[in-house]
Backbone as JSON, one array per atom type, in Angstrom:
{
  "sequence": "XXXXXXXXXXXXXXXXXXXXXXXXXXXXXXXXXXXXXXXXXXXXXXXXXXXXXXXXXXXXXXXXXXXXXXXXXXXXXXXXXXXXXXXXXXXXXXXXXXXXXXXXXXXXXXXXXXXXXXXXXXXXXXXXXXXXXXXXXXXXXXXXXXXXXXXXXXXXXXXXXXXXXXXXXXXXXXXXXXXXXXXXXXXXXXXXXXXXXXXXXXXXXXXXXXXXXXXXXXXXXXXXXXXXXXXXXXXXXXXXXXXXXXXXXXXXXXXXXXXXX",
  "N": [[-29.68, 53.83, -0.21], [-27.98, 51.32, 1.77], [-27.16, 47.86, 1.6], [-25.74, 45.24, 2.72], [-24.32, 41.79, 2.17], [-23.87, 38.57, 3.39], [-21.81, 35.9, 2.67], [-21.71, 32.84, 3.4], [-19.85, 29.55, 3.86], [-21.51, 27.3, 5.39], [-21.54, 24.47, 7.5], [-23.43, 22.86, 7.11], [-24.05, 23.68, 4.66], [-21.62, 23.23, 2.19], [-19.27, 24.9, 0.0], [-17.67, 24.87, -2.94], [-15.1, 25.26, -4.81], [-15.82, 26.72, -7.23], [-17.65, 28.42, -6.08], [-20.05, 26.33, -5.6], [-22.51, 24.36, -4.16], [-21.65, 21.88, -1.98], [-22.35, 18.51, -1.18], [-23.28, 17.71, 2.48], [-22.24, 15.14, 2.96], [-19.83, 15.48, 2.25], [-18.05, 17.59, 3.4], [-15.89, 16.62, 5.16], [-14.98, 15.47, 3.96], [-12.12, 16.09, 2.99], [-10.05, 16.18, 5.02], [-9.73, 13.8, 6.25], [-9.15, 12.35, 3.8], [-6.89, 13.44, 3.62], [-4.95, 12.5, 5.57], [-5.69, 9.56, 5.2], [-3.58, 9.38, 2.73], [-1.58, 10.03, 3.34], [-0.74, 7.85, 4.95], [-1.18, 5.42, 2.86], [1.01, 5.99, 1.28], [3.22, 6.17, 3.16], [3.14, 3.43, 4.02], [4.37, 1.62, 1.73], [6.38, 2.79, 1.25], [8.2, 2.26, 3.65], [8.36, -0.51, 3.78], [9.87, -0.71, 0.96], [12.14, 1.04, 0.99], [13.34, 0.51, 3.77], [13.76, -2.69, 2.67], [15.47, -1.62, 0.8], [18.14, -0.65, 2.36], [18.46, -2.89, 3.6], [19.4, -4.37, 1.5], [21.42, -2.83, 0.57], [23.28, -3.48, 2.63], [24.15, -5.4, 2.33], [26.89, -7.63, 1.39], [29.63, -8.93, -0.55], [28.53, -11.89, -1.38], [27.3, -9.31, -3.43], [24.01, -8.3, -2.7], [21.59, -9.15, -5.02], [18.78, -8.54, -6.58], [17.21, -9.2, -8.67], [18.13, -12.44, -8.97], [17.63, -13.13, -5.65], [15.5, -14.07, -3.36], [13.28, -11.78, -1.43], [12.57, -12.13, 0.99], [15.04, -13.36, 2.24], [16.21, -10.8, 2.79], [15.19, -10.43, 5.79], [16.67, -12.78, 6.52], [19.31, -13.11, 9.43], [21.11, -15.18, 8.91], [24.12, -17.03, 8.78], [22.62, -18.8, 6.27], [20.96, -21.93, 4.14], [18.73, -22.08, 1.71], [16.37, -23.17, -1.12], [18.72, -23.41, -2.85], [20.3, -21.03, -2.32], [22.22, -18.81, -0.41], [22.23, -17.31, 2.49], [22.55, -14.26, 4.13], [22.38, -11.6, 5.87], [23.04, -8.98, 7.34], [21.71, -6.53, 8.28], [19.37, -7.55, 8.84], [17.34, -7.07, 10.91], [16.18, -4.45, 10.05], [14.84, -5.18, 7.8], [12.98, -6.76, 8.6], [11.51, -5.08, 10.33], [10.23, -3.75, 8.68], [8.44, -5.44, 7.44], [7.01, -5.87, 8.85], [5.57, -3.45, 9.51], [4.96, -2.67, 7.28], [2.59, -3.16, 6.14], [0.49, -2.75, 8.57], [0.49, 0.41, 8.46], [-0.84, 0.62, 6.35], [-2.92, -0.47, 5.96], [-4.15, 1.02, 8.26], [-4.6, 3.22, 6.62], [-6.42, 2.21, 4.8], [-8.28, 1.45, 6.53], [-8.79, 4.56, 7.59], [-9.64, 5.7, 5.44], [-12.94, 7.02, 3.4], [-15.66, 6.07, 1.56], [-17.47, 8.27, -0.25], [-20.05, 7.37, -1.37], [-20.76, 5.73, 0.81], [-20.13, 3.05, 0.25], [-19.54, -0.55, 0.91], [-17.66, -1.0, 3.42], [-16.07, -3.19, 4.16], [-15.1, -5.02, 2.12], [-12.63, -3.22, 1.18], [-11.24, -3.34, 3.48], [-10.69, -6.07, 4.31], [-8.96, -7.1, 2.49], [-6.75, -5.34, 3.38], [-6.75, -6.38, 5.34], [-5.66, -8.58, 5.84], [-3.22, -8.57, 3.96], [-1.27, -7.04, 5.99], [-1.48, -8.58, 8.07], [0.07, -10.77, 7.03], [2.2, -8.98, 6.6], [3.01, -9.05, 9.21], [3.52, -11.7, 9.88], [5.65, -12.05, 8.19], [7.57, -10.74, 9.32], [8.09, -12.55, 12.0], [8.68, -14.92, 11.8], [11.23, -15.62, 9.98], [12.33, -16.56, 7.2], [14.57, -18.43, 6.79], [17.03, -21.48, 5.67], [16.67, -22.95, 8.11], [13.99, -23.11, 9.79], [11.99, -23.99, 7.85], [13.09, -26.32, 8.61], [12.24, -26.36, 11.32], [9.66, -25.66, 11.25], [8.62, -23.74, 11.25], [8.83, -22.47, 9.02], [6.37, -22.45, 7.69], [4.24, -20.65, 8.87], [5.7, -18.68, 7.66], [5.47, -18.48, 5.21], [3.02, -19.1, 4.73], [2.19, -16.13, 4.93], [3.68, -14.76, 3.2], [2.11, -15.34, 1.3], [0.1, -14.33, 2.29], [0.27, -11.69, 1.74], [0.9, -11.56, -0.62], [-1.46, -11.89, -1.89], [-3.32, -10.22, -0.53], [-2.29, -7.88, -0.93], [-2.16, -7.21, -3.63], [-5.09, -7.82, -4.41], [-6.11, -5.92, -2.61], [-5.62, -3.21, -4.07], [-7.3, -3.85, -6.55], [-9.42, -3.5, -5.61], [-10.04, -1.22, -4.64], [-9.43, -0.26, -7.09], [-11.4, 0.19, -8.51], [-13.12, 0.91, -6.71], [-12.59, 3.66, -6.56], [-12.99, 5.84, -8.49], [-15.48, 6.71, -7.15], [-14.19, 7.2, -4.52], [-11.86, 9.27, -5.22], [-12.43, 10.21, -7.62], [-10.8, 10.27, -9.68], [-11.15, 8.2, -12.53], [-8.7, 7.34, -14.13], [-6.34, 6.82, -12.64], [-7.81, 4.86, -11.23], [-8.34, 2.52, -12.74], [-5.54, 2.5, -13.02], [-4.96, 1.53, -11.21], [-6.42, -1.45, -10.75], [-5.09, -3.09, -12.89], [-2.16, -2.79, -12.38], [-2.94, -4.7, -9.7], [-3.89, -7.03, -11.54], [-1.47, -7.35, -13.03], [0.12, -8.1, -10.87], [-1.29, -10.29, -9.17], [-0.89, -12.48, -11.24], [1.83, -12.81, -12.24], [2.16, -13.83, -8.95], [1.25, -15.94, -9.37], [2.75, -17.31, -11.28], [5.36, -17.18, -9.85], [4.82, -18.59, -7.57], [4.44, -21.25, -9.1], [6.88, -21.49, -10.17], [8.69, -21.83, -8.07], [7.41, -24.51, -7.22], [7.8, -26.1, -8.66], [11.23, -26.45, -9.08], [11.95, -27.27, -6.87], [15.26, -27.7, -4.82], [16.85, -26.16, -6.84], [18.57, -23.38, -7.87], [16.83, -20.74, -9.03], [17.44, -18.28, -11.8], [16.15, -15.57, -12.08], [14.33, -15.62, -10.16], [13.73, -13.65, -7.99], [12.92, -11.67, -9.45], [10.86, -12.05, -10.35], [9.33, -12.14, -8.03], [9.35, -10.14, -6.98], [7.86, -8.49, -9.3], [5.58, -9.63, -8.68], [5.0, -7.94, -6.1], [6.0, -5.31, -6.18], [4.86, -3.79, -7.65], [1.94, -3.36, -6.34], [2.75, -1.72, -4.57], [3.82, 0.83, -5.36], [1.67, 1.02, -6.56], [0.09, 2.0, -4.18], [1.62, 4.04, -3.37], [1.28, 6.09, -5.65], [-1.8, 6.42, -5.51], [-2.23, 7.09, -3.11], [-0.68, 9.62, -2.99], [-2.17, 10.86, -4.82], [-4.74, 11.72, -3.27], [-3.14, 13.33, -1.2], [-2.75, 15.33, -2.97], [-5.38, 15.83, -3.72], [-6.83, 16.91, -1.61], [-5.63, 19.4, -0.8], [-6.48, 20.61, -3.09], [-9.45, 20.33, -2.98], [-9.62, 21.75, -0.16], [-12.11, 23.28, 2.4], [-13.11, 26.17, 1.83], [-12.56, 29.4, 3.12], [-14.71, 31.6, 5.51], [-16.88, 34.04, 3.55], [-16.8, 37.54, 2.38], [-19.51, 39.13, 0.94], [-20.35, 42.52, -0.39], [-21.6, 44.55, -1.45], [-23.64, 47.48, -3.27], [-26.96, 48.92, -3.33], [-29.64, 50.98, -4.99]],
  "CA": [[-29.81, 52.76, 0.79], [-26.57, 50.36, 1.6], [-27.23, 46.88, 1.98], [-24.6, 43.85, 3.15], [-24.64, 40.76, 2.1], [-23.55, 38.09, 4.04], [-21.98, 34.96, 2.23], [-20.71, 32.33, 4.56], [-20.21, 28.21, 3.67], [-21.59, 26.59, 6.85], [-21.06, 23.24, 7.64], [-24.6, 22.2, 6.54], [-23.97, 23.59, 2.98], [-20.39, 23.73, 2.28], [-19.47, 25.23, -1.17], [-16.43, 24.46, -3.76], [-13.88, 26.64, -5.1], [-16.37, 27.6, -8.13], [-19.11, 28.84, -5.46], [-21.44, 25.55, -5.63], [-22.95, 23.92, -2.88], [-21.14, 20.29, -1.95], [-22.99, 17.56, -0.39], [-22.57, 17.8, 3.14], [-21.08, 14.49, 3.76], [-18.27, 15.89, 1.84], [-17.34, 18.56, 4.24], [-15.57, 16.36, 6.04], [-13.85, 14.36, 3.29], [-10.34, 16.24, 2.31], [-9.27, 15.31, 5.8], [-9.86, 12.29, 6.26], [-8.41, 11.83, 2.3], [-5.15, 13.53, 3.84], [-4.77, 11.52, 6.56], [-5.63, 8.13, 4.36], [-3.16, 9.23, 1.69], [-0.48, 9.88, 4.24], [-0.43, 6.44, 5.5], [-0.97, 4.69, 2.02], [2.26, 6.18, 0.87], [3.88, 5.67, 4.14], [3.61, 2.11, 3.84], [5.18, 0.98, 0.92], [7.77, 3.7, 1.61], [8.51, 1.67, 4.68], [8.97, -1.72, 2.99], [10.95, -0.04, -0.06], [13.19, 2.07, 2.14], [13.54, -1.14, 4.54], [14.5, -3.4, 1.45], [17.31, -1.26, -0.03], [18.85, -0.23, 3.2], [19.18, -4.08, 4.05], [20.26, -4.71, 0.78], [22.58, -2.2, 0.86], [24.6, -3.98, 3.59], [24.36, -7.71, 1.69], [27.67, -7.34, 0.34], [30.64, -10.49, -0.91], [28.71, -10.92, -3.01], [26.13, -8.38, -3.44], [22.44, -8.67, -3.08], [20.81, -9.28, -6.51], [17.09, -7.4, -6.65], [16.68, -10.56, -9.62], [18.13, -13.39, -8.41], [17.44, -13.43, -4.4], [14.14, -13.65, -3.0], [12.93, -10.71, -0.69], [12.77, -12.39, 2.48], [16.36, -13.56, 2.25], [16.96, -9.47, 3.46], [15.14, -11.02, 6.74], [17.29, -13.89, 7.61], [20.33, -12.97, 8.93], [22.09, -16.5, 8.54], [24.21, -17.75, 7.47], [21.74, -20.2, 6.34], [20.46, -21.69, 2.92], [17.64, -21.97, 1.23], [16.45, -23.1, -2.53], [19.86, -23.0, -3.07], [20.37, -19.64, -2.12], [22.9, -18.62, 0.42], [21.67, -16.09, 3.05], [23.54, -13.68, 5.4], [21.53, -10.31, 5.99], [23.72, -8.24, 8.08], [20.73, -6.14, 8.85], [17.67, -8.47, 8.88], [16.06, -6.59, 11.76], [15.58, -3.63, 9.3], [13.78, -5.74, 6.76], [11.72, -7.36, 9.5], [10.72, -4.14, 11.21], [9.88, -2.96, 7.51], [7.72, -6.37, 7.23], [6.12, -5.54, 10.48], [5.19, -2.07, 9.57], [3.91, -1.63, 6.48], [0.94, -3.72, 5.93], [0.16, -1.85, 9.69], [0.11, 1.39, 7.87], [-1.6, 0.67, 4.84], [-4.38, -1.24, 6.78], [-4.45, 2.61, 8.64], [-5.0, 4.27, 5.68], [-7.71, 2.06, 4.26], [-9.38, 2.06, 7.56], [-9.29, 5.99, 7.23], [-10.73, 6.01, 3.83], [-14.18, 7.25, 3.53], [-16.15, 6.44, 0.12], [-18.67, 8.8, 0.05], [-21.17, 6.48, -1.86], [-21.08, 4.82, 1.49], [-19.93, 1.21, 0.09], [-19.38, -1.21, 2.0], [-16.22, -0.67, 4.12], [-15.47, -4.57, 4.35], [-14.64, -5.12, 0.54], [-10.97, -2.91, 1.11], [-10.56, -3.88, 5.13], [-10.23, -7.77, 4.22], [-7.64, -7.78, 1.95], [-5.59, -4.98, 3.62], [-5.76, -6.58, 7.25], [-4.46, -10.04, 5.07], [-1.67, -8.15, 3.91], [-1.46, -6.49, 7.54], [-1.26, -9.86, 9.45], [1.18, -11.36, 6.42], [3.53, -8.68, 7.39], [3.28, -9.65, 10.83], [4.06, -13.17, 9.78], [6.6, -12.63, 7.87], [8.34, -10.49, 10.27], [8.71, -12.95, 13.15], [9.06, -15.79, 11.19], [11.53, -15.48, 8.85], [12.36, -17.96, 6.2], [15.81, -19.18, 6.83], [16.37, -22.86, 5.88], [16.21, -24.18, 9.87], [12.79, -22.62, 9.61], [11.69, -24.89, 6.65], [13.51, -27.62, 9.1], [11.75, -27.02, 12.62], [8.12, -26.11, 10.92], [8.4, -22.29, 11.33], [8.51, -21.84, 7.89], [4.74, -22.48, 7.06], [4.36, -19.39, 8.97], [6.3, -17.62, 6.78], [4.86, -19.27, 3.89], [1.13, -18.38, 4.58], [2.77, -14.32, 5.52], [4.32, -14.33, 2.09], [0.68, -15.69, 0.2], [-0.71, -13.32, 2.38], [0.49, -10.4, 1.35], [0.63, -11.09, -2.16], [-3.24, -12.18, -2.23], [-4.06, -9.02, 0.22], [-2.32, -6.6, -1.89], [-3.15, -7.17, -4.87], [-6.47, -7.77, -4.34], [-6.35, -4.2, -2.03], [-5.33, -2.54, -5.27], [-8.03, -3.85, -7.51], [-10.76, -2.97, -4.91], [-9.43, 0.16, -4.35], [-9.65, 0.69, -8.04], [-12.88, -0.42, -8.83], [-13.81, 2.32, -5.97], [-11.35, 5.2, -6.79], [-13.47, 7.23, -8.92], [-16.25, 7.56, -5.95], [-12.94, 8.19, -3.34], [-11.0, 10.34, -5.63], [-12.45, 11.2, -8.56], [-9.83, 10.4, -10.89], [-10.95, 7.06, -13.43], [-7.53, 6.66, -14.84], [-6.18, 6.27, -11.45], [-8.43, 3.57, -10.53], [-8.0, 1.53, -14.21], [-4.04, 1.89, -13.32], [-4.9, 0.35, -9.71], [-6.23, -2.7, -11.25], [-4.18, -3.29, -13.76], [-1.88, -3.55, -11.14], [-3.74, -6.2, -9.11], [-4.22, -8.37, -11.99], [-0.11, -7.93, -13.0], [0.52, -9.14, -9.4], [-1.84, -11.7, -9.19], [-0.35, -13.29, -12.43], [3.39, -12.46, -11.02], [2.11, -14.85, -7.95], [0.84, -17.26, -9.84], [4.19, -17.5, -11.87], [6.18, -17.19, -8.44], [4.29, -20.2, -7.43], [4.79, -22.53, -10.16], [8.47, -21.83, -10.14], [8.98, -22.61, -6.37], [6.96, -25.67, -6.26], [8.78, -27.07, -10.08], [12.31, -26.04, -9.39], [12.69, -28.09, -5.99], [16.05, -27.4, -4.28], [17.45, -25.8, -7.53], [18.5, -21.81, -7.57], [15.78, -20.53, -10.25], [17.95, -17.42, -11.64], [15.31, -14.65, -11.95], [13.19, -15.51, -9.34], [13.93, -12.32, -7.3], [12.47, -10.51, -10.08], [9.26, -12.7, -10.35], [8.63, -12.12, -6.32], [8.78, -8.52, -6.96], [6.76, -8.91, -9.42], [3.86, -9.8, -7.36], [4.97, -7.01, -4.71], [6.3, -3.8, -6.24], [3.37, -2.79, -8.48], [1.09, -2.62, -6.01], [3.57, -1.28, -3.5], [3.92, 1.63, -6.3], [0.6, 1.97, -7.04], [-0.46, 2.83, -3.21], [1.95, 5.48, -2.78], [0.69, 7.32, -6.35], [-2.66, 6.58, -4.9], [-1.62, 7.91, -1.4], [-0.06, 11.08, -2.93], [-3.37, 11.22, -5.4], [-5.32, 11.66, -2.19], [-2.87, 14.22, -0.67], [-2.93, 16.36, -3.8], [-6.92, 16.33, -4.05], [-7.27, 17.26, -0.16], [-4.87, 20.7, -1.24], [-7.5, 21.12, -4.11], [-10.57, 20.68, -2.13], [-9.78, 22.26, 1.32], [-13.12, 23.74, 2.31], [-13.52, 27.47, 1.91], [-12.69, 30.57, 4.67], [-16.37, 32.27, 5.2], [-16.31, 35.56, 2.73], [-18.21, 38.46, 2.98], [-19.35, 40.0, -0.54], [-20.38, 43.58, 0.22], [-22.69, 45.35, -2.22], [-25.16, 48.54, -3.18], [-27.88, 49.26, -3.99], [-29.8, 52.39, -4.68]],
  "C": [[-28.71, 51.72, 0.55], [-27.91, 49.14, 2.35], [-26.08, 45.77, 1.81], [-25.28, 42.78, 3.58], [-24.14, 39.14, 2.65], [-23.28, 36.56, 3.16], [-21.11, 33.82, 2.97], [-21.02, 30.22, 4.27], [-20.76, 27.33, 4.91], [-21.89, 24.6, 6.72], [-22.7, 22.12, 7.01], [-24.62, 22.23, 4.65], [-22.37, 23.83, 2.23], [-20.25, 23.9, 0.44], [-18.11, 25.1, -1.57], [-15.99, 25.4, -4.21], [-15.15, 27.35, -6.55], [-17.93, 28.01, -7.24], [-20.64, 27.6, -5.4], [-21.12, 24.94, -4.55], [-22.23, 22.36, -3.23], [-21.81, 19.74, -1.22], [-22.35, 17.74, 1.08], [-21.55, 17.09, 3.3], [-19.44, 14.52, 3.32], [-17.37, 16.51, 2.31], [-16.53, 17.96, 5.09], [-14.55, 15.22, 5.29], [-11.9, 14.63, 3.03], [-9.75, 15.79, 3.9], [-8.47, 14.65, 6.08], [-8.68, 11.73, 4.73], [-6.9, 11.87, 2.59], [-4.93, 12.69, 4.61], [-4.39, 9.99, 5.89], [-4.32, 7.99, 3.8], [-1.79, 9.26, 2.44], [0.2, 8.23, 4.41], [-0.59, 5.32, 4.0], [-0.02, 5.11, 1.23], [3.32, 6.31, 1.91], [4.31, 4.4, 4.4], [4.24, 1.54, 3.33], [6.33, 1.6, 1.02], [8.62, 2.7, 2.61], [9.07, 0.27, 4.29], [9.88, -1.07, 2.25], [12.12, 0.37, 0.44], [13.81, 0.49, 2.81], [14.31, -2.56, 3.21], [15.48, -2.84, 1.09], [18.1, -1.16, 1.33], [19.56, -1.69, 3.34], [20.18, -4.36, 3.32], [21.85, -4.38, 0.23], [23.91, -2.8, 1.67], [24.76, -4.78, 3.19], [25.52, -7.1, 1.38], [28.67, -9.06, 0.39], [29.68, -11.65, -0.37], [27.74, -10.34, -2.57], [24.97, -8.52, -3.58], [21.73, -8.97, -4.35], [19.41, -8.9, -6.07], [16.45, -8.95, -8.08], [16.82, -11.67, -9.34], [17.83, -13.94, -6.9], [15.79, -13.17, -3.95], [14.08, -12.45, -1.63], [12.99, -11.05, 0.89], [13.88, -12.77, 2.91], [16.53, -12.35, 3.4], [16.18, -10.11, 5.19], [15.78, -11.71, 7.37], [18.66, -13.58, 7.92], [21.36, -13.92, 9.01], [23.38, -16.37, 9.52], [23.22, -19.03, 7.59], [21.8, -20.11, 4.39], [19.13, -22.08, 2.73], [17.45, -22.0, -0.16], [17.69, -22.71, -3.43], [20.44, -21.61, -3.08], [20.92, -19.27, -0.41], [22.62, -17.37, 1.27], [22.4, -15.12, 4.41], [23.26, -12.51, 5.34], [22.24, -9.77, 7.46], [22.57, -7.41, 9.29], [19.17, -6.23, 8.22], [16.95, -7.24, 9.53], [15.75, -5.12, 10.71], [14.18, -3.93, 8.4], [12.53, -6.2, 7.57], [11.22, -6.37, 10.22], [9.99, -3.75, 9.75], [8.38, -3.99, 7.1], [6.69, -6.1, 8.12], [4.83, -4.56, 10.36], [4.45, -2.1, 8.83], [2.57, -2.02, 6.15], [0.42, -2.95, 7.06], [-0.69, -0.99, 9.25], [-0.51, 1.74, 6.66], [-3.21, 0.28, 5.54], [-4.59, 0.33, 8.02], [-4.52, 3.26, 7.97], [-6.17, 3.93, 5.14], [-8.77, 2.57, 5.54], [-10.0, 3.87, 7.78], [-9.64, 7.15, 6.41], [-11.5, 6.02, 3.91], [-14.67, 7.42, 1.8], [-17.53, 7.02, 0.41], [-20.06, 8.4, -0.43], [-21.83, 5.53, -0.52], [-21.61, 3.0, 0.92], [-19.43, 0.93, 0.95], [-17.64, -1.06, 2.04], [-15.66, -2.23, 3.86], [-14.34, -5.04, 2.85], [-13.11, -4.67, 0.56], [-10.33, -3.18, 2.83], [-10.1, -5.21, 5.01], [-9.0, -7.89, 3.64], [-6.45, -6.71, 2.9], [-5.69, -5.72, 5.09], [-5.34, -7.96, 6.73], [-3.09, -9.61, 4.93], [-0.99, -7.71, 5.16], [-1.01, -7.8, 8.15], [-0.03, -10.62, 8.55], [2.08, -10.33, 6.54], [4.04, -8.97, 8.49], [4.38, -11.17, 10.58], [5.19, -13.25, 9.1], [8.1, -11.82, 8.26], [8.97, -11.22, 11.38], [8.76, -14.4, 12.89], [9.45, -16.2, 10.12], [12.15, -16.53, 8.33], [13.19, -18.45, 5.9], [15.51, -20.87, 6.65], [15.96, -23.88, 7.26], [15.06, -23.93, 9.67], [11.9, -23.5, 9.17], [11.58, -26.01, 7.76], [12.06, -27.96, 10.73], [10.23, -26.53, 12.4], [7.68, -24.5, 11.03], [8.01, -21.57, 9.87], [7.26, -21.57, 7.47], [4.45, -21.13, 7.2], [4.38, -18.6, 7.98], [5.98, -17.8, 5.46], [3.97, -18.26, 3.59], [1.74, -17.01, 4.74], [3.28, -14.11, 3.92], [2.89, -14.41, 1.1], [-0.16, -14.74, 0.63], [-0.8, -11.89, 2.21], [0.18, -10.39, 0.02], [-0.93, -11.03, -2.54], [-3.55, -10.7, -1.79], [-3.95, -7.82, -0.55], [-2.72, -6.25, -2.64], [-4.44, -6.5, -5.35], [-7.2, -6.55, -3.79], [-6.4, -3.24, -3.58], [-6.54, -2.54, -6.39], [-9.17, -3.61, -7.26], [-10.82, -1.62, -5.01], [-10.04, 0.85, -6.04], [-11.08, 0.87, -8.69], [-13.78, 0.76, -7.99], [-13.25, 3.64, -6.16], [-11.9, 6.29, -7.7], [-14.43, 7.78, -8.27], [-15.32, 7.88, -4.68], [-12.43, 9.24, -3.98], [-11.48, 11.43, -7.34], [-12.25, 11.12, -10.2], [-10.03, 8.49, -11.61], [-9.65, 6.87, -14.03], [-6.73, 6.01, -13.79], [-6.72, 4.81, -11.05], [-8.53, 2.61, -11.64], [-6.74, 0.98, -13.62], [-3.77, 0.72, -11.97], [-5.26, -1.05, -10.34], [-5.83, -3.31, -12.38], [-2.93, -3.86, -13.04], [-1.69, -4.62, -10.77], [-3.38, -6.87, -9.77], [-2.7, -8.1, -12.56], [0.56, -8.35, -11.61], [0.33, -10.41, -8.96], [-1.39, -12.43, -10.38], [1.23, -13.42, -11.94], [3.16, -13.66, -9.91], [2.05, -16.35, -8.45], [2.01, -17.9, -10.31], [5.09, -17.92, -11.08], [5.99, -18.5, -8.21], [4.68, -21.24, -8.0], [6.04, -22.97, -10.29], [8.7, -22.49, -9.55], [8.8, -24.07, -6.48], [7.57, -26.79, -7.33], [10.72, -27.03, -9.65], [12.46, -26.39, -8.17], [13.64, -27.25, -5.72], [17.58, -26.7, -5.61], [17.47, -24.55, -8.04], [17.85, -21.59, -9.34], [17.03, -18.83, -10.4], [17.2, -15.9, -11.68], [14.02, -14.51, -11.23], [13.01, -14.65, -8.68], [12.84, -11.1, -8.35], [10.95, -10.87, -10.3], [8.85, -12.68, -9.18], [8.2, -10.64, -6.6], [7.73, -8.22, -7.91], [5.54, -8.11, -9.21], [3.76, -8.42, -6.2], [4.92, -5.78, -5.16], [5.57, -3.09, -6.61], [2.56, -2.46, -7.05], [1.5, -1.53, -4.33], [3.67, 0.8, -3.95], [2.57, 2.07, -6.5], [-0.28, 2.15, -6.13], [-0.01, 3.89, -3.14], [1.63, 6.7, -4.06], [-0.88, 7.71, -6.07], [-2.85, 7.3, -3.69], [-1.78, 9.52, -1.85], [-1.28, 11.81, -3.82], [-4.17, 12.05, -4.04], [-4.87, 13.18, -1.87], [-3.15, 15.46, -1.39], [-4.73, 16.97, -3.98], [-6.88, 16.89, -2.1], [-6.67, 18.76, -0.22], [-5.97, 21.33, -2.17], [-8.63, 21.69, -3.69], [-10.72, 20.95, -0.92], [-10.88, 23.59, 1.19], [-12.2, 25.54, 2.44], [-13.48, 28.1, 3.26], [-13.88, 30.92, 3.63], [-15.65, 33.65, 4.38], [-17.58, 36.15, 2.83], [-18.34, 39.25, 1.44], [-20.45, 41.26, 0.06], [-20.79, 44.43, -1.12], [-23.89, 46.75, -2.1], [-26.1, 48.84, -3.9], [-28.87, 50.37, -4.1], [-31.17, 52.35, -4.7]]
}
């Protein structure tokens, strides 16, 4: 006597690469994870990319990455500022890059799904802060007329708001990252992060508001700082994401085919 056995994952019980059953609401997570991880390494790509290209064109004299602050690549002058002479050939790069990426980061959280079902709000706040401080500090960039006719504030609050949003994205993020992804070391290195950013700001700060109209010489490197970590530690988060969604892509149905006598 033949008998066939029919083994098939269906969407009610979906099963993992070693044959065990996964919660449903998981069947629906690598996705979604790709999708997320896409766009949280799209973003900072977008700033990053957008920053060197500008900087690339600064030239006589050449951009400094330590001494010039980041929004400088925005203005394209000639203007000054904190004693700092500004002439950005190609601003509108930096400012489409300002525009963008908080955008696409604030589209990746939004299409993050923690399957603990925590509260969504906790990583939407800070990234649509950072999100709206790109905005701001895209269309009001921080040349000294700026300062003069009241535009700057703008660009002020767009610069506090990114650094607060990010950050603070980063250390939420990590605090949740072993019920999104899995991986606890990951979500340690996210806030770790955070809190070297948020200290980085704080530092940033103190300079600015002590050092008046007098060029601070490593302040470029104390803005970044505050920015690059967690700029860095979306897109290994991002690509975390992409790599687990390759891992855990659900199962084709299989047919195991047996006899018995």
């Amino acid at each position: 006597m033949t008998e066939t056995t029919h083994s098939r994952a269906t969407p009610e019980e979906p099963m993992n690469a070693a044959g065990h059953e996964r919660p449903a609401s998981d069947a629906h997570l690598p996705p979604r994870r790709g999708t997320a991880g896409a766009f949280l390494v799209a973003g900072p790509a977008i700033f990053l990319l957008g920053e060197f290209i500008a900087a690339a064109a600064w030239t006589d004299p050449s951009y400094s990455y330590t001494h010039h602050f980041i929004s400088n690549l925005g203005v394209h002058g000639p203007s000054t500022l904190f004693g700092q002479y500004m002439y950005s050939p190609l601003a509108w790069v930096m400012n489409t890059g300002f525009f963008l990426f908080g955008i696409t980061i604030l589209a990746g959280v939004a299409t993050l799904r923690d399957p603990s079902g925590g509260r969504r709000w906790a990583t939407l706040v800070p990234a649509t802060l950072l999100a709206v401080g790109g905005v701001l500090l895209a269309l009001f960039p921080g040349s000294g007329e700026a300062l003069e006719d009241g535009t700057g504030e703008f660009h002020s609050m767009g610069a506090f708001a990114g650094f607060i949003g990010g950050n603070a994205l980063a250390i939420v993020l990590g605090r949740r990252w072993r019920r999104i992804s899995g991986s606890p070391r990951m979500g340690r290195a996210l806030i770790t992060i955070g809190v070297i950013g948020l200290l980085s700001t704080v530092l940033y700060l103190a300079m600015i508001f002590t050092a008046g109209e007098t060029p601070i010489g490593i302040i470029g490197l104390i803005e970044r700082g505050a920015v690059h970590p967690f700029l860095i530690g979306l897109i290994c988060a991002g690509a975390s994401l992409r790599k687990r969604q390759t891992v855990n892509a659900p199962l084709a149905p299989s047919i195991t085919t047996g006899q018995a006598a």
